[in-house]
C-alpha positions as CSV (number, residue, x, y, z in Angstrom):
1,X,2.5,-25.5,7.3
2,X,1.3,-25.2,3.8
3,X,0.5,-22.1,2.4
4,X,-3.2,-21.3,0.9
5,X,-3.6,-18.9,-2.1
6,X,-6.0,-16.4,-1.2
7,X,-5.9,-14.3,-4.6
8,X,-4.1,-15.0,-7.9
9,X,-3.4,-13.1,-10.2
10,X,-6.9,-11.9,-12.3
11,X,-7.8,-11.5,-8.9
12,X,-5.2,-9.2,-7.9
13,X,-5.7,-7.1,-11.0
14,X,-9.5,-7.4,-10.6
15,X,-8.9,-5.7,-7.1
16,X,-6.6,-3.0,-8.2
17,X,-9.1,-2.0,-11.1
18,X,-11.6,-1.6,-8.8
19,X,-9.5,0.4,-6.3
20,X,-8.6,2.5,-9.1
21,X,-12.4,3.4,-9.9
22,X,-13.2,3.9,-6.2
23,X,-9.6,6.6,-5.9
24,X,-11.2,8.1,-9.5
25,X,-14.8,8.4,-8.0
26,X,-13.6,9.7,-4.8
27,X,-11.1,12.4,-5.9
28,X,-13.8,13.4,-8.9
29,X,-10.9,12.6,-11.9
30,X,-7.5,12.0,-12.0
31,X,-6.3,16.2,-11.2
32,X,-3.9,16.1,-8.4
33,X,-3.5,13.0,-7.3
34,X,-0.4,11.5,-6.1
35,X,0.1,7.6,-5.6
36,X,2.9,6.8,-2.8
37,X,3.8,3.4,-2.5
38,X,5.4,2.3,0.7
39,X,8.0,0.0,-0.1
40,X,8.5,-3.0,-1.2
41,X,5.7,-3.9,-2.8
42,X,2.9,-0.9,-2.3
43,X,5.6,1.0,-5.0
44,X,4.9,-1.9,-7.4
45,X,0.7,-1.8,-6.4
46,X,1.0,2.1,-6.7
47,X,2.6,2.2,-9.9
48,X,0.0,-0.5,-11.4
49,X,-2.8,1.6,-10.0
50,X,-1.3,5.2,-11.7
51,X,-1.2,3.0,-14.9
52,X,-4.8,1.9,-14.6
53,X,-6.1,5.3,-13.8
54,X,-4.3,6.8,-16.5
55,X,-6.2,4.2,-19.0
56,X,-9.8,5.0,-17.2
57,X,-8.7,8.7,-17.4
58,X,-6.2,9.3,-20.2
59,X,-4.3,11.1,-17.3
60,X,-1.0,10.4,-15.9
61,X,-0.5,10.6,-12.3
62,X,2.5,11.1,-10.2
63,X,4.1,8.1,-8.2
64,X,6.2,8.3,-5.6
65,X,8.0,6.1,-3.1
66,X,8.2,6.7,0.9
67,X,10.4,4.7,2.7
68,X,9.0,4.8,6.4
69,X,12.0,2.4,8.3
70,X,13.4,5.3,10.4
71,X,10.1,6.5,11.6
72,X,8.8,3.2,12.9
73,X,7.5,3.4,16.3
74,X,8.3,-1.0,16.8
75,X,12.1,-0.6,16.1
76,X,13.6,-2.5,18.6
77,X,11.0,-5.2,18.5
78,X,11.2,-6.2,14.9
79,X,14.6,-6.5,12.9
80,X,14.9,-3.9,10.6
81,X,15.3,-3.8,7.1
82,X,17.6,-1.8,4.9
83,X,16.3,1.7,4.3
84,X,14.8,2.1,0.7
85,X,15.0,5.0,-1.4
86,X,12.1,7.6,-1.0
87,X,11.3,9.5,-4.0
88,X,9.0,11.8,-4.6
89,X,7.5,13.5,-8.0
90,X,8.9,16.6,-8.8
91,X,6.1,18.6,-8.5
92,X,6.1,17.8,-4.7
93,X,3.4,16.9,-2.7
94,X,1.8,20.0,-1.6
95,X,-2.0,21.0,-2.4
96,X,-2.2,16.9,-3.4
97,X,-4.4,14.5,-2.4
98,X,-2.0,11.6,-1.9
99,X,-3.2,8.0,-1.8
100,X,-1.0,5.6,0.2
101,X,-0.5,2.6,-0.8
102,X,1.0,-0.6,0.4
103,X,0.3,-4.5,0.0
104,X,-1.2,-5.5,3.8
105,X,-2.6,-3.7,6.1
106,X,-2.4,-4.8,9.6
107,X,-1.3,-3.1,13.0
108,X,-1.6,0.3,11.4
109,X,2.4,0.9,12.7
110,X,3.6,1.0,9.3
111,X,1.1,3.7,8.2
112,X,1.5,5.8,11.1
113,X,5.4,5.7,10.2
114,X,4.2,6.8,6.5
115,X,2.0,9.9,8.1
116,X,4.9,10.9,9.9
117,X,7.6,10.7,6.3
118,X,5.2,12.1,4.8
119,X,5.1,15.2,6.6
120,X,8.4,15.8,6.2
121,X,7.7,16.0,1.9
122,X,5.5,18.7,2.1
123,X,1.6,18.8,3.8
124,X,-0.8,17.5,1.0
125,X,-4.5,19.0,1.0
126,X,-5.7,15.1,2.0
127,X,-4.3,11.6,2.7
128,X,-5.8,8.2,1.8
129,X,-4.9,5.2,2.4
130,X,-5.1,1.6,-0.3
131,X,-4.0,-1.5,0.4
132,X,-4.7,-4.6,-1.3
133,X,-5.0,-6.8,2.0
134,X,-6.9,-5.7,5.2
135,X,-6.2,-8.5,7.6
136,X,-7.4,-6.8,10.6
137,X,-5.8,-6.5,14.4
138,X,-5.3,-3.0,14.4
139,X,-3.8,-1.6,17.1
140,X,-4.0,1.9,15.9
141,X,-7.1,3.8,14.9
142,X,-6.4,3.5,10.8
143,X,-8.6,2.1,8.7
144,X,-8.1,1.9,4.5
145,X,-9.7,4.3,2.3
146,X,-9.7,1.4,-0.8
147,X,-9.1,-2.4,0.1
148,X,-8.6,-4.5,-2.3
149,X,-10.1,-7.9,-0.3
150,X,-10.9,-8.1,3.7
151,X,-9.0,-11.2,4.8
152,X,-9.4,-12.0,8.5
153,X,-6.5,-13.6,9.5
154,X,-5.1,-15.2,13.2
155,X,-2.1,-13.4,14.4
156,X,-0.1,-16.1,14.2
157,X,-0.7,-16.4,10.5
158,X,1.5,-15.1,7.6
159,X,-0.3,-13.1,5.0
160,X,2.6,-13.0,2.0
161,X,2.0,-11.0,-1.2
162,X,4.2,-11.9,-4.0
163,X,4.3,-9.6,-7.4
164,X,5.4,-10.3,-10.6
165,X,7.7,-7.1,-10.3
166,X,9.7,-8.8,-7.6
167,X,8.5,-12.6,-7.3
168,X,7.7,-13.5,-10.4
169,X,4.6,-14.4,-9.6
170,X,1.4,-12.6,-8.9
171,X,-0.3,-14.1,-5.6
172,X,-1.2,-13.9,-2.0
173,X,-1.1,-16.4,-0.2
174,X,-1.7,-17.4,3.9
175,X,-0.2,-19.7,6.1
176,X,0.0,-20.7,9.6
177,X,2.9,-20.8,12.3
178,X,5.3,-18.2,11.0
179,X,5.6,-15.2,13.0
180,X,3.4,-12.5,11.6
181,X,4.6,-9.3,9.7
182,X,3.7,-5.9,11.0
């Protein structure tokens, strides 16, 4: 089945603007705020949103990557993928209030793997949680902080988000009849 683009690029950039405004507002400035993308592509959405702030602001803020594979619950249901590095700033995590961000939100599995890394970095004074896709069909109780678009999608349906980072191309894009990510 064909594959429908859902956001393009201006849209994409639109969405992380505005996400950035709404992390800004929320956290009353840019002081101590760590982005964590989980990987692949919420490190590339986190590092575009620290650069945004910063030009709002005129702050930088810390990124991070958290690689959540070994802390999956869904393990020996879903292939795994290689490991990724997880790197956090140097100044830790600790007293932070750390945004998490990744590209889709969907069962909620992946973030409760990133609570649990997390932990293990240090205990931050909050979490939050961005993602530039909410497709819905939790099946934990986790919800985003900062969406960057609802998308209702069927289970069956594939929600991909490409990034110019790592694709070439900025998009998301849904299609039908391939098994769903989690």
């Amino acid at each position: 089945m064909t594959a429908r683009t859902v956001l393009e690029g201006a849209e994409i950039s639109r969405a992380l603007t505005r996400i950035s405004h709404e992390i800004i507002e929320a956290n009353k400035g840019a002081d101590n705020l760590v982005l964590v993308g989980i990987p692949t592509r919420g490190v590339v959405l986190a590092k575009r949103i620290a650069e945004a702030i910063e030009r709002i602001e005129g702050t930088a803020v810390a990124t991070g990557q958290l690689d959540v594979t070994m802390y999956r619950d869904d393990l020996a249901h879903h292939p795994t993928r290689a490991p990724q590095p997880t790197d956090m700033p140097a100044a830790g995590i600790d007293g932070a209030t750390v945004v998490l961000v990744d590209d889709v939100l969907f069962s909620g599995r992946t973030v409760r793997a990133a609570l649990d890394a997390l932990n293990d970095h240090g205990r931050p004074k909050a979490v939050r949680l961005a993602a530039l896709i909410d497709r819905g069909h939790r099946e934990l109780p986790i919800r985003a902080d900062y969406i960057g678009k609802n998308l209702p999608s069927a289970k069956n349906e594939r929600i991909s988000v490409r990034l110019l980072e790592h694709d070439g191309i900025d998009e998301v894009t849904i299609s039908g009849s391939a098994e769903a990510d989690a």
